[in-house]
gemmi code that builds the backbone of each chain (N, CA, C; Angstrom):
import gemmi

chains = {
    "A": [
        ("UNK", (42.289, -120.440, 98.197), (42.339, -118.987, 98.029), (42.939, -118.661, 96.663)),
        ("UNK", (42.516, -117.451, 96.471), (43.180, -117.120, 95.043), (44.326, -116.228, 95.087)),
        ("UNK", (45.327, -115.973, 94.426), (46.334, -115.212, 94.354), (46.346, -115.093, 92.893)),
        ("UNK", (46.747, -113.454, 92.555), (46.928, -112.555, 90.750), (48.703, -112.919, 90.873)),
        ("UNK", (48.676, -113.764, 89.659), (50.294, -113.213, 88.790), (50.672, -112.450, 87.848)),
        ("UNK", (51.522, -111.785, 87.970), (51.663, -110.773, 86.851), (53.296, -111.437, 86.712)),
        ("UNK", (53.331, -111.494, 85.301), (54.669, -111.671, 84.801), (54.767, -110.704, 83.620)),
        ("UNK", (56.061, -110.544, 83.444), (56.358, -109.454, 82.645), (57.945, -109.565, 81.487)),
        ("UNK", (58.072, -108.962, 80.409), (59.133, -109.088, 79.321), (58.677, -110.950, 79.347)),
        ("UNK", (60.122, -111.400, 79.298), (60.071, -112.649, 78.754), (59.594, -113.473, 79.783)),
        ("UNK", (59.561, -113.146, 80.593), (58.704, -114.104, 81.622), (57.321, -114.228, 81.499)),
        ("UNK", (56.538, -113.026, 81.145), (55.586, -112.913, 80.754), (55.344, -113.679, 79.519)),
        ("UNK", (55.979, -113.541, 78.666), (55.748, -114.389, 77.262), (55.800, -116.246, 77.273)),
        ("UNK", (56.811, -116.686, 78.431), (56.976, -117.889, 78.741), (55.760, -118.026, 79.531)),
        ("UNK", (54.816, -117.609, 80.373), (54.132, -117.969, 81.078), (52.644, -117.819, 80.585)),
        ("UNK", (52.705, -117.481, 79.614), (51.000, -116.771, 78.496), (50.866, -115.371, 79.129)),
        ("UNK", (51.202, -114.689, 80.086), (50.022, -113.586, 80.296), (49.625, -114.013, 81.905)),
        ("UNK", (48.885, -112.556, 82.526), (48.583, -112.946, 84.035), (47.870, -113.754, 84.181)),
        ("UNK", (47.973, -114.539, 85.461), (46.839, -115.652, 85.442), (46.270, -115.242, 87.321)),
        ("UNK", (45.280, -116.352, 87.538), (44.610, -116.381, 88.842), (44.609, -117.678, 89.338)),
        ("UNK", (45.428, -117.808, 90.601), (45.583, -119.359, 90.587), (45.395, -119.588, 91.946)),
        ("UNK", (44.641, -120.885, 92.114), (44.172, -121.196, 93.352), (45.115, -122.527, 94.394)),
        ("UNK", (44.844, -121.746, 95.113), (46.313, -122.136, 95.827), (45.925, -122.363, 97.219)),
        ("UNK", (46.520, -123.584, 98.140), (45.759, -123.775, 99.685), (46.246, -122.667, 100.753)),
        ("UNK", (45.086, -122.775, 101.439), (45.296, -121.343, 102.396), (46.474, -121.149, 102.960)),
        ("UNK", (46.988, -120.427, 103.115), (48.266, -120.278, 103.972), (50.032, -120.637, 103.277)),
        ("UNK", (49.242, -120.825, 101.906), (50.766, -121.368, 100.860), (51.233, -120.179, 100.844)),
        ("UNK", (52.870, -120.490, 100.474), (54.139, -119.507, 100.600), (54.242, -119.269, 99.332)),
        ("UNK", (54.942, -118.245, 99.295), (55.691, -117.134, 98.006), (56.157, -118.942, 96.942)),
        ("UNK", (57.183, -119.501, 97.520), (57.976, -121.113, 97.032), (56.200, -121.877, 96.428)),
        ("UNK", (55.589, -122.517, 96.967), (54.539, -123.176, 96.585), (53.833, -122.282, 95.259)),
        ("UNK", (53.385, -121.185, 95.589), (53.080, -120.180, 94.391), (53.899, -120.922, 93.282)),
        ("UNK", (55.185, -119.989, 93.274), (56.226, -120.497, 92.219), (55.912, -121.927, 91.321)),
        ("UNK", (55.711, -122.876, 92.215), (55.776, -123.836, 91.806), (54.465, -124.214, 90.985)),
        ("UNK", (53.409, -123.706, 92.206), (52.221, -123.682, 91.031), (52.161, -123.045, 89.478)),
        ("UNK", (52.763, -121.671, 89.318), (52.951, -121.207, 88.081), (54.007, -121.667, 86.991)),
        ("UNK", (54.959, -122.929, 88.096), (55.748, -123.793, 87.102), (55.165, -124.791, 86.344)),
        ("UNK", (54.085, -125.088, 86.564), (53.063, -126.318, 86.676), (51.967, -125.971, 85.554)),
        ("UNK", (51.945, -124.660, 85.530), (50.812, -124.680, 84.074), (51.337, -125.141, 82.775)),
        ("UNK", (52.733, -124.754, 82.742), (53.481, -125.509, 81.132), (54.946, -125.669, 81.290)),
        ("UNK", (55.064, -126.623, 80.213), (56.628, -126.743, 80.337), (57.459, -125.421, 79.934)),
        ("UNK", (56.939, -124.368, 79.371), (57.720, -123.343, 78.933), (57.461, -122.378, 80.508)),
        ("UNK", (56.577, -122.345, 81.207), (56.227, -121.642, 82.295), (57.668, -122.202, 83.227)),
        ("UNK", (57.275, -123.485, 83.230), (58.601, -124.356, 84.075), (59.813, -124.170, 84.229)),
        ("UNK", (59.761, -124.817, 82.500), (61.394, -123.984, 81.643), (62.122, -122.602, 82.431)),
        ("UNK", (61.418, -121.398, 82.420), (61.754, -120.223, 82.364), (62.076, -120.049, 83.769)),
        ("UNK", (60.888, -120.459, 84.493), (61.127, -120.189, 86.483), (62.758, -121.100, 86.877)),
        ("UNK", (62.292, -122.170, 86.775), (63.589, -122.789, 87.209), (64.798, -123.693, 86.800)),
        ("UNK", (65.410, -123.826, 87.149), (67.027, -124.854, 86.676), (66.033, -125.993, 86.657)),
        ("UNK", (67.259, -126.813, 85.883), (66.837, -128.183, 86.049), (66.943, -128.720, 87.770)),
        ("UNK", (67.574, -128.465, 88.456), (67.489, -128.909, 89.766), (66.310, -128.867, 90.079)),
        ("UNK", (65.137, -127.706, 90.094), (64.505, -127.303, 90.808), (64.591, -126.005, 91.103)),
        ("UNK", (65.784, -125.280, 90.845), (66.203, -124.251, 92.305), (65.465, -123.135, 91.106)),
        ("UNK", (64.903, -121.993, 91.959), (64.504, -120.835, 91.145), (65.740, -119.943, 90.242)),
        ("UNK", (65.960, -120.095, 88.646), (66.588, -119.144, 88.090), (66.981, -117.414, 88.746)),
        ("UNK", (68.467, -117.909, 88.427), (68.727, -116.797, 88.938), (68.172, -115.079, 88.575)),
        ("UNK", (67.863, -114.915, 87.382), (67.673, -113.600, 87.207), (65.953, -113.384, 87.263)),
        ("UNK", (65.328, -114.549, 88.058), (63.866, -114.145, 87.901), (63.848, -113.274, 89.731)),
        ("UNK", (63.143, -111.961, 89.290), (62.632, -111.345, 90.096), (61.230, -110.853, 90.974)),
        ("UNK", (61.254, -111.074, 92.213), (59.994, -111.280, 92.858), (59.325, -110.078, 93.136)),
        ("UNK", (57.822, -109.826, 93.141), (57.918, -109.148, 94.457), (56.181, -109.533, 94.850)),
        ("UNK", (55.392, -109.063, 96.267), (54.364, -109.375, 96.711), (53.888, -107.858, 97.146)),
        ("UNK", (52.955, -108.118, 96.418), (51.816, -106.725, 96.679), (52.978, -105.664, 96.620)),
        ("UNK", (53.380, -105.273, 95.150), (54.003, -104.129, 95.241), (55.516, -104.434, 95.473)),
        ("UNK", (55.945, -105.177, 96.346), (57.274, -105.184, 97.255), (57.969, -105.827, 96.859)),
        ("UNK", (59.651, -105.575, 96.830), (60.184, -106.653, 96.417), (60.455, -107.919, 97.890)),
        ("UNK", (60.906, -108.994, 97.399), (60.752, -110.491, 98.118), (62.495, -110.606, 97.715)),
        ("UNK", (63.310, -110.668, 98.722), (64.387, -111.461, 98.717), (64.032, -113.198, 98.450)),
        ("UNK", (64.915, -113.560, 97.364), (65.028, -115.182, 97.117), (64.991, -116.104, 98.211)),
        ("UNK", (65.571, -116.199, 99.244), (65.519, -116.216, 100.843), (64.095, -116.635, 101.073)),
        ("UNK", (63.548, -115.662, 101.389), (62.281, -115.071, 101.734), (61.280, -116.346, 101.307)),
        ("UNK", (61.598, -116.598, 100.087), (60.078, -117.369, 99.642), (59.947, -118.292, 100.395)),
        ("UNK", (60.518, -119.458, 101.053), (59.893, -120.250, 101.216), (59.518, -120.194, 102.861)),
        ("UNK", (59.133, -119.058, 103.454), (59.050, -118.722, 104.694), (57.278, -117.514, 104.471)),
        ("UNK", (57.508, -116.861, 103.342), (56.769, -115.411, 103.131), (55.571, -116.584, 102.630)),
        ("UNK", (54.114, -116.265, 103.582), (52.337, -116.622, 103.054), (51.784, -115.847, 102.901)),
        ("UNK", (51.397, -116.096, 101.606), (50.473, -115.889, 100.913), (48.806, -115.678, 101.573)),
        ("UNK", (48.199, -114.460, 101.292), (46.573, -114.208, 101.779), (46.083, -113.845, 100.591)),
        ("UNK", (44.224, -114.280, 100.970), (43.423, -114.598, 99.414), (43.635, -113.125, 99.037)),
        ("UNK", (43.450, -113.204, 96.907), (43.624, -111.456, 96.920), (44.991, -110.923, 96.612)),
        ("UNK", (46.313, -111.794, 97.184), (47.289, -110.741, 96.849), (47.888, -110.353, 95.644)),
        ("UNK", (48.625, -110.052, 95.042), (49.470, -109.933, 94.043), (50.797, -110.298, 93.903)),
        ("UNK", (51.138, -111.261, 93.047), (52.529, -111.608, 92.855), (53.174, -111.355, 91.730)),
        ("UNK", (54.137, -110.331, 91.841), (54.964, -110.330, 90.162), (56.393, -110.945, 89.963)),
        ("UNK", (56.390, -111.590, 88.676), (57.749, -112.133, 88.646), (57.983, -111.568, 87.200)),
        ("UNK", (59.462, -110.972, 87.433), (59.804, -110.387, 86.283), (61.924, -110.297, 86.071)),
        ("UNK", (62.102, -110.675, 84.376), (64.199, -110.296, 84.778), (63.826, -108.970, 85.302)),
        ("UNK", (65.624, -108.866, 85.574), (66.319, -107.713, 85.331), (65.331, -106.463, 85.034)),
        ("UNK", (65.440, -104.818, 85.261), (64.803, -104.348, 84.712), (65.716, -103.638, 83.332)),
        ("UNK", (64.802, -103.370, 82.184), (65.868, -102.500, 81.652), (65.579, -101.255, 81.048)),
        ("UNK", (65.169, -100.482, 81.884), (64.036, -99.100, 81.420), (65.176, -97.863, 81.100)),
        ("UNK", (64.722, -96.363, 80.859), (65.559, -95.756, 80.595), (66.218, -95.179, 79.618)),
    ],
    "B": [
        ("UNK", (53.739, -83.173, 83.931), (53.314, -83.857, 83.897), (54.321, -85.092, 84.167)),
        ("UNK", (54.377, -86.268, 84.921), (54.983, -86.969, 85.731), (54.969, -88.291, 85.539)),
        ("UNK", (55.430, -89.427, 85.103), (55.233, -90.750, 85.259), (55.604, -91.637, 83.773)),
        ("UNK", (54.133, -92.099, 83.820), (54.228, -92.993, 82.551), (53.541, -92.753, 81.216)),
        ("UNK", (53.853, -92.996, 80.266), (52.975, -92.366, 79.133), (53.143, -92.901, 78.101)),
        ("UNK", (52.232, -93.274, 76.939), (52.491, -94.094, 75.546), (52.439, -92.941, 74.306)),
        ("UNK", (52.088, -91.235, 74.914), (52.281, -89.982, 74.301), (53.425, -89.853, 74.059)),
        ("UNK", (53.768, -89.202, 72.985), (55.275, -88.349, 72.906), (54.900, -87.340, 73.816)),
        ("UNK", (55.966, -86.568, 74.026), (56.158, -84.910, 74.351), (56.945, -83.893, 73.703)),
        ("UNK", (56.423, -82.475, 74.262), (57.230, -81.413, 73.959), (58.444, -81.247, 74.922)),
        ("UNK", (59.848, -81.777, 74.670), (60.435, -81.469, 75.632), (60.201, -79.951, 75.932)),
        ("UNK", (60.479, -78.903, 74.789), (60.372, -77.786, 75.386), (59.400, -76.934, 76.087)),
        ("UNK", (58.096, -77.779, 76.324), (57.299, -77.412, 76.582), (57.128, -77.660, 78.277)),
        ("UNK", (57.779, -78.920, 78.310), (58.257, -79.937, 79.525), (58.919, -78.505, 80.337)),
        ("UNK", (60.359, -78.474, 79.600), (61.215, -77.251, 80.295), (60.489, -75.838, 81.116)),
        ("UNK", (59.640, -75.665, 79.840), (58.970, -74.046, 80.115), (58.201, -74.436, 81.197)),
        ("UNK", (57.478, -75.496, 82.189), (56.793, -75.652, 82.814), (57.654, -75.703, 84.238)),
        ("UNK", (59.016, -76.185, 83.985), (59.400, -76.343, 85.316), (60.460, -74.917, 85.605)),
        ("UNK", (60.577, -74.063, 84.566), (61.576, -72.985, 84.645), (60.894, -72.207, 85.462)),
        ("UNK", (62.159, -71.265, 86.510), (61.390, -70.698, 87.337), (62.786, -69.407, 87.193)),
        ("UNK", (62.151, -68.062, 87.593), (63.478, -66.721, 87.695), (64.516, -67.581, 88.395)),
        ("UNK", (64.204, -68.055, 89.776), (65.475, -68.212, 90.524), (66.533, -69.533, 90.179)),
        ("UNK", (66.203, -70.094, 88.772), (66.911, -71.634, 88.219), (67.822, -70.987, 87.068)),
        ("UNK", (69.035, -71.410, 87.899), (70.538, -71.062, 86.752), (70.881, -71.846, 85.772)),
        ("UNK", (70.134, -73.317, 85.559), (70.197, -73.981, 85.414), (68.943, -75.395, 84.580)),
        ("UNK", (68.707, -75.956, 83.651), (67.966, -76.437, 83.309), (68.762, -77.423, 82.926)),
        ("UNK", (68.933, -78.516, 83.428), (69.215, -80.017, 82.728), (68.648, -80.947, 82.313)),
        ("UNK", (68.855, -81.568, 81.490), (67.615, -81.952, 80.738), (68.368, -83.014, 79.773)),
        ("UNK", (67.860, -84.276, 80.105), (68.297, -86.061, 79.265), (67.060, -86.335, 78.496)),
        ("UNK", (67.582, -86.516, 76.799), (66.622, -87.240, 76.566), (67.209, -88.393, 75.964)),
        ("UNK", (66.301, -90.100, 76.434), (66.720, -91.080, 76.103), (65.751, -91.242, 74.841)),
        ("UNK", (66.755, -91.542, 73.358), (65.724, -92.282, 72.414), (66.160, -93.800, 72.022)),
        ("UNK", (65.218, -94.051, 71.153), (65.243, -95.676, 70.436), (66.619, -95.367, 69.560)),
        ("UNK", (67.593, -95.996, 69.903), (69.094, -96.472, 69.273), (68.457, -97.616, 68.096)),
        ("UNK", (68.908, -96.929, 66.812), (69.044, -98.325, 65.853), (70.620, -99.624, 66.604)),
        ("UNK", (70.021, -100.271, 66.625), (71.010, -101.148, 67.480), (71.321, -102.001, 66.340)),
        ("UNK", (71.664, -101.841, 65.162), (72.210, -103.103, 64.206), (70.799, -103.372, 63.455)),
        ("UNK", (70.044, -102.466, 62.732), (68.960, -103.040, 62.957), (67.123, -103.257, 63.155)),
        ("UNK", (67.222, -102.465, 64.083), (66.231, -102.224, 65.174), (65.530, -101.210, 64.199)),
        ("UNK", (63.918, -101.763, 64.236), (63.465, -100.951, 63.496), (62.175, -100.291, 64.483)),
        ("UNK", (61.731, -101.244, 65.734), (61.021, -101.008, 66.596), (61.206, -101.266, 68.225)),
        ("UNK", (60.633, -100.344, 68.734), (61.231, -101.062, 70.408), (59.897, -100.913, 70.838)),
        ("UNK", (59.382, -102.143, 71.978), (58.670, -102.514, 72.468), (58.762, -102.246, 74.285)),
        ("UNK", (58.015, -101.307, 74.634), (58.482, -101.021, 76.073), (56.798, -101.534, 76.895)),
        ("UNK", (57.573, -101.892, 77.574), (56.579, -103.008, 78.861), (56.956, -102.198, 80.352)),
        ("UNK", (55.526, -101.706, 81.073), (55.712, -101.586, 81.998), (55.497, -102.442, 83.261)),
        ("UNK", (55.519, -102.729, 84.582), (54.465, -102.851, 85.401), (54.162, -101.187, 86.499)),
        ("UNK", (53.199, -100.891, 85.394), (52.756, -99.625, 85.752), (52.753, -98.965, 87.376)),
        ("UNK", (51.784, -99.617, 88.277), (51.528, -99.007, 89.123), (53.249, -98.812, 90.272)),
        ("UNK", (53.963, -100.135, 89.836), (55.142, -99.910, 90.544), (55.983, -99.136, 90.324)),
        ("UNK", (56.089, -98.666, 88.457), (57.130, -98.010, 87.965), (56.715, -96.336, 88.691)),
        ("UNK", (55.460, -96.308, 88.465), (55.447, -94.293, 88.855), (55.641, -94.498, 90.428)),
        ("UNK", (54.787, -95.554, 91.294), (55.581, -95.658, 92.667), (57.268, -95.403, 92.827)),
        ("UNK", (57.430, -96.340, 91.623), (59.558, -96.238, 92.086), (59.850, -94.862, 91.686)),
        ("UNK", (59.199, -94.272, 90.676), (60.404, -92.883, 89.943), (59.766, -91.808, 91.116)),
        ("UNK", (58.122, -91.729, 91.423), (58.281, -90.920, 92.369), (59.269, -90.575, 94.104)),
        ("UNK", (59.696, -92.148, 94.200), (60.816, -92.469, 94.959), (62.318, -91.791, 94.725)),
        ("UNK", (62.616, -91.756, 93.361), (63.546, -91.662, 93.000), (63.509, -90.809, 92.955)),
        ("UNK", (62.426, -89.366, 92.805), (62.301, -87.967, 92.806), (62.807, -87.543, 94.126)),
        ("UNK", (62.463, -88.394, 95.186), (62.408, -87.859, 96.626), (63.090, -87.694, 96.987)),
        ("UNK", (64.466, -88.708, 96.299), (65.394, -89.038, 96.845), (66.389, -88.036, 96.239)),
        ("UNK", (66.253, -87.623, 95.118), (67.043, -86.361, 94.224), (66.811, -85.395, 94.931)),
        ("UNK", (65.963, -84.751, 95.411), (65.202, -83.702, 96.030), (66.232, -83.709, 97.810)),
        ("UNK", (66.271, -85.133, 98.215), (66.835, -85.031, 99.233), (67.909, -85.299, 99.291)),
        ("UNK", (68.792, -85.540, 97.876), (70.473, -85.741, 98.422), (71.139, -84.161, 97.872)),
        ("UNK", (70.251, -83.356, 96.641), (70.853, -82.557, 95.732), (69.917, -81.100, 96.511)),
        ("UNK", (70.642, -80.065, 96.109), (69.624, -78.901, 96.282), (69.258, -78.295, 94.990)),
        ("UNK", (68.486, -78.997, 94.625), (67.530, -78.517, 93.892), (65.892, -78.171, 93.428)),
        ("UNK", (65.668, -77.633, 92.390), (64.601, -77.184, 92.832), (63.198, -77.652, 91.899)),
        ("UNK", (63.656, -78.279, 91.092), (62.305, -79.232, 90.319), (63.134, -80.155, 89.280)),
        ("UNK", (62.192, -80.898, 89.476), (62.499, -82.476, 88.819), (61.197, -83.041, 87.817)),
        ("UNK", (60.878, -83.016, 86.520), (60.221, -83.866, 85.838), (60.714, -85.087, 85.447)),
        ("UNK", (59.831, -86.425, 85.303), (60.533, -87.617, 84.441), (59.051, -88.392, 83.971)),
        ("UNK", (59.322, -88.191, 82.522), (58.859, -88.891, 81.858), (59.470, -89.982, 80.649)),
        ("UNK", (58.927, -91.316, 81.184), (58.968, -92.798, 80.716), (57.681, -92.899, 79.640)),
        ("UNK", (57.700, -93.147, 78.462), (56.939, -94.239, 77.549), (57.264, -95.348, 77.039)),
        ("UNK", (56.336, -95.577, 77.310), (56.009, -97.176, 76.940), (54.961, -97.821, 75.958)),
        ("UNK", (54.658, -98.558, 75.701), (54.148, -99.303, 74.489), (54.995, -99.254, 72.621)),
        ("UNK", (54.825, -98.876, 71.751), (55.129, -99.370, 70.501), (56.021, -98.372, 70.034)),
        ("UNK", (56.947, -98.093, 69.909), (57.849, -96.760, 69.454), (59.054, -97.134, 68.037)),
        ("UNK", (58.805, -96.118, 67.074), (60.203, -96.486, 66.033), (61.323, -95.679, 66.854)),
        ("UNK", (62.373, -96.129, 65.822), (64.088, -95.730, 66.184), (63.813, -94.324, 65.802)),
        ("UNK", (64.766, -94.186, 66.786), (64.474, -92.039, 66.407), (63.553, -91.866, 67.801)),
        ("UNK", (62.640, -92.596, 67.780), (61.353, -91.887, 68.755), (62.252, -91.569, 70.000)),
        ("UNK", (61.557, -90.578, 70.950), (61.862, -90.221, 72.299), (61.323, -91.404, 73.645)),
        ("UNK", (62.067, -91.753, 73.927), (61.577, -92.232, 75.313), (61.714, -92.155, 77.153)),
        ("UNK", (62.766, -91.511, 77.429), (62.507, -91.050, 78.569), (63.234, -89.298, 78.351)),
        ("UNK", (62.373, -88.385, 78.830), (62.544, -87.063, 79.488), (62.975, -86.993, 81.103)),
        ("UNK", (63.676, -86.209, 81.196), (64.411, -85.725, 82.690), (64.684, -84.537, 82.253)),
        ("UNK", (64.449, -83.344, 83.449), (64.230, -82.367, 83.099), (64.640, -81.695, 84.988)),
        ("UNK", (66.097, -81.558, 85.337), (65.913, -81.104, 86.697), (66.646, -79.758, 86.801)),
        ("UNK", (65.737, -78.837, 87.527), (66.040, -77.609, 87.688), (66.363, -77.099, 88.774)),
        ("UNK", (67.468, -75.922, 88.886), (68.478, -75.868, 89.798), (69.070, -74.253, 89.715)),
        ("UNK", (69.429, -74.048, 90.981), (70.135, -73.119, 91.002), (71.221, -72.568, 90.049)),
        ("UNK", (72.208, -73.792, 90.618), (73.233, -73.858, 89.108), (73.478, -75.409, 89.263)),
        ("UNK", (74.583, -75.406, 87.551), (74.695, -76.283, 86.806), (75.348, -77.712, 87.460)),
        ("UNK", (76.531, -77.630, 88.325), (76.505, -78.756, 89.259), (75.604, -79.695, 89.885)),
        ("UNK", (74.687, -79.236, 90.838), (73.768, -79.769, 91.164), (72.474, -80.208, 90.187)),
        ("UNK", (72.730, -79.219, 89.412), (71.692, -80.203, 88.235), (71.985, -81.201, 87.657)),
        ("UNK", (72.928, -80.961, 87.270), (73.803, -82.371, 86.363), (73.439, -83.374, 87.249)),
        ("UNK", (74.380, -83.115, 88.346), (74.260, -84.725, 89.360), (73.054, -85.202, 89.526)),
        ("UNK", (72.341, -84.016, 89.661), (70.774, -85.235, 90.222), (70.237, -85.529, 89.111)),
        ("UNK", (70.443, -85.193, 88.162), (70.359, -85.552, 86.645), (70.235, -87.190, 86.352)),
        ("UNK", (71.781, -87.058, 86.991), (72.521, -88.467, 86.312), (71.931, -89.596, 87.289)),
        ("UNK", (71.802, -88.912, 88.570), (71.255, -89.583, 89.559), (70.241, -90.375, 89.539)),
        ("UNK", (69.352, -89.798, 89.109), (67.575, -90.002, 88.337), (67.871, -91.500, 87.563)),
        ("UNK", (68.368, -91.107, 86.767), (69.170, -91.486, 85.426), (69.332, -93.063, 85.575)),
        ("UNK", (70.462, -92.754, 86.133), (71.553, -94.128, 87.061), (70.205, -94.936, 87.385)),
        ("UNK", (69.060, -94.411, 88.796), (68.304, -94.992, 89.381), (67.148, -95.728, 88.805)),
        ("UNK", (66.778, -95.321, 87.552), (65.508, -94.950, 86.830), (66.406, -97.007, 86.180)),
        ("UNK", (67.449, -96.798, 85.696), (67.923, -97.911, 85.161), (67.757, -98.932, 86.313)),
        ("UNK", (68.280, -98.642, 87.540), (68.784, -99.844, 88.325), (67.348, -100.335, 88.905)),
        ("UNK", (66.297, -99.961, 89.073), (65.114, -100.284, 89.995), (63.732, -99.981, 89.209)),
        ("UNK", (63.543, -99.400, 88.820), (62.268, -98.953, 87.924), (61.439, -100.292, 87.112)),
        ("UNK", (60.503, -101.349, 87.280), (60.027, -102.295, 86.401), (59.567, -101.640, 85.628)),
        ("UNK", (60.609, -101.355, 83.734), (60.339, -101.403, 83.004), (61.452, -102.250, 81.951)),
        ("UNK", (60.521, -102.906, 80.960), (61.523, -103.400, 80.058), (61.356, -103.084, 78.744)),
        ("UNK", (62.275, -103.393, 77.998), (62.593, -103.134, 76.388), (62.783, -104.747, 75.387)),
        ("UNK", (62.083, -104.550, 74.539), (62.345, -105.454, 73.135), (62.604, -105.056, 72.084)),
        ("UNK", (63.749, -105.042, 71.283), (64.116, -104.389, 70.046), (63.430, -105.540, 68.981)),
        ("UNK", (63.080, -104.981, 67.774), (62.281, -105.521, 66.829), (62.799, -104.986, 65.374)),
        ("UNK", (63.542, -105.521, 64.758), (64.287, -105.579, 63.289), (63.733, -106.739, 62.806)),
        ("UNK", (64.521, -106.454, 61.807), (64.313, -107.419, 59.775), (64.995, -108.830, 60.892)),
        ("UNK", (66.291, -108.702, 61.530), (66.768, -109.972, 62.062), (65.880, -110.977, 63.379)),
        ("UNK", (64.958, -110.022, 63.299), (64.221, -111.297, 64.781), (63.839, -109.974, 65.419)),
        ("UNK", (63.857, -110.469, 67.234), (63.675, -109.582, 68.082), (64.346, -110.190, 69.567)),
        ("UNK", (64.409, -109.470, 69.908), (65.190, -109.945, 71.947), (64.922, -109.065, 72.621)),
        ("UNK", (64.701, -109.511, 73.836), (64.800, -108.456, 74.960), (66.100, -108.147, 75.388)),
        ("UNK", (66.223, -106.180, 75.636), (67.202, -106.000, 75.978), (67.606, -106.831, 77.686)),
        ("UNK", (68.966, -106.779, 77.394), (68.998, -107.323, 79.066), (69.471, -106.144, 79.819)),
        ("UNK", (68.718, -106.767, 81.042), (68.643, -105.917, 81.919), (70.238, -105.343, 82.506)),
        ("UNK", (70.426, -104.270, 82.912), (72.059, -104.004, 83.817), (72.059, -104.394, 85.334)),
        ("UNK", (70.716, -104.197, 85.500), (71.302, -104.270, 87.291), (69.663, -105.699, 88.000)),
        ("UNK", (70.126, -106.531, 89.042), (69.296, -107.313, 89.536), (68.149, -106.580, 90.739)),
        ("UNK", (68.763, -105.111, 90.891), (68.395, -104.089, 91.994), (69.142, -104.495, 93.534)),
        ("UNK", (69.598, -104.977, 93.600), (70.640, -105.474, 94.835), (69.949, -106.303, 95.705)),
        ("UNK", (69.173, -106.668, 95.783), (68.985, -107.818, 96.967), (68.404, -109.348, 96.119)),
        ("UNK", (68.831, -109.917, 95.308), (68.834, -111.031, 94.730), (69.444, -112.143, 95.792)),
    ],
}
model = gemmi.Model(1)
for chain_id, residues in chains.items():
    chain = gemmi.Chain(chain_id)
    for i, (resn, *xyz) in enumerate(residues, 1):
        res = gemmi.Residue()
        res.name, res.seqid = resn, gemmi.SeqId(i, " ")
        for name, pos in zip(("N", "CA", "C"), xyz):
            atom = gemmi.Atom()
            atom.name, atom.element = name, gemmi.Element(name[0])
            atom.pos, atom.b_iso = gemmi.Position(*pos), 0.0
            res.add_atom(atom)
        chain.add_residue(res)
    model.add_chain(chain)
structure = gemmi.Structure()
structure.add_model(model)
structure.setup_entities()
């Protein structure tokens, strides 16, 4: 199935721009992630620590909504949706 | 006119639209591009369809904590110099108390939750501003 990323400010710049990424049926918010860690080392870089664990100031949300950090590796993914990851906001 | 926009505006034109006989009151923020050390351009990034979703939220919510009686907010975004205008608030009110607050309210909210961001752009490089708030459930 396919799922839209939208990244945005510097996340956006670390990651090229939105992409469309195909992903097995029924994968979670966490698997996503990981797939969009996986296109480059600067994509990688930016999502997560060296552990693994998702950076703290990257922000989620699915179709519109925000996603508690929690959440991901429980919240699936259906073909079609929208995922944005973006910092902090700083509008205003 | 309401939301997002890469137009300038007339604030006063903004005002004359929401003034009404029975408003004691017209408050009215405008945020511009701060030379920050520098800064010769700011770069504003939305994710559109969420940001006019959130501020119309944030209208609702002015509307329902304050008694007042009209609220404009306008955000631009894309390529702007220092000096330029970038957000209008414009809330009208009986009197001046209640305007102020839901003013600041807007204000406060528009910062803490709204997906939009900023990049300042000078002779020294460029960075994104950082953000103030994670929106509370991180």
């Amino acid at each position: 199935m396919q799922v839209r990323v939208r990244a945005f400010a510097r996340l956006r710049e670390a990651i090229g721009g939105d992409l469309t990424l195909e992903v097995p049926e029924g994968a979670t918010m966490s698997r996503l992630l990981a797939a969009v860690g996986e296109t480059s080392e600067q994509a990688g870089e930016a999502l997560f620590e060296e552990s693994g664990e998702l950076r703290g100031y990257v922000i989620l949300m699915h179709n519109g909504r925000r996603v508690r950090r929690a959440e991901a590796g429980t919240l699936t993914l259906a073909d079609g949706d929208e995922v944005a990851l973006f910092p902090p906001v700083a509008g205003g | 006119m309401f939301g997002l926009t890469e137009d300038d505006f007339d604030v006063n034109a903004v005002i004359d639209r929401v003034r009404k006989p029975d408003m004691g009151a017209l408050v009215t923020f405008l945020g511009t591009v701060r030379d920050d050390g520098g800064t010769e351009v700011m770069e504003l990034e939305a994710y559109e369809e969420v940001a006019v979703r959130e501020l119309e939220t944030i209208r609702d919510e002015a509307f329902a904590r304050y008694p007042i009686a009209a609220v404009e907010v306008i955000h631009r975004v894309g390529r702007l110099r220092v000096g330029e205008n970038i957000l209008l608030i414009v809330v009208g009110a009986g009197h001046r108390k209640e305007a102020f607050d839901a003013c600041e309210y807007i204000l406060e909210r528009i910062k803490e939750s709204v997906p939009i961001w900023k990049k300042e752009i000078g002779e020294g490089g460029e960075r994104w501003v950082p953000g103030e708030s994670h929106g509370g459930d991180a």
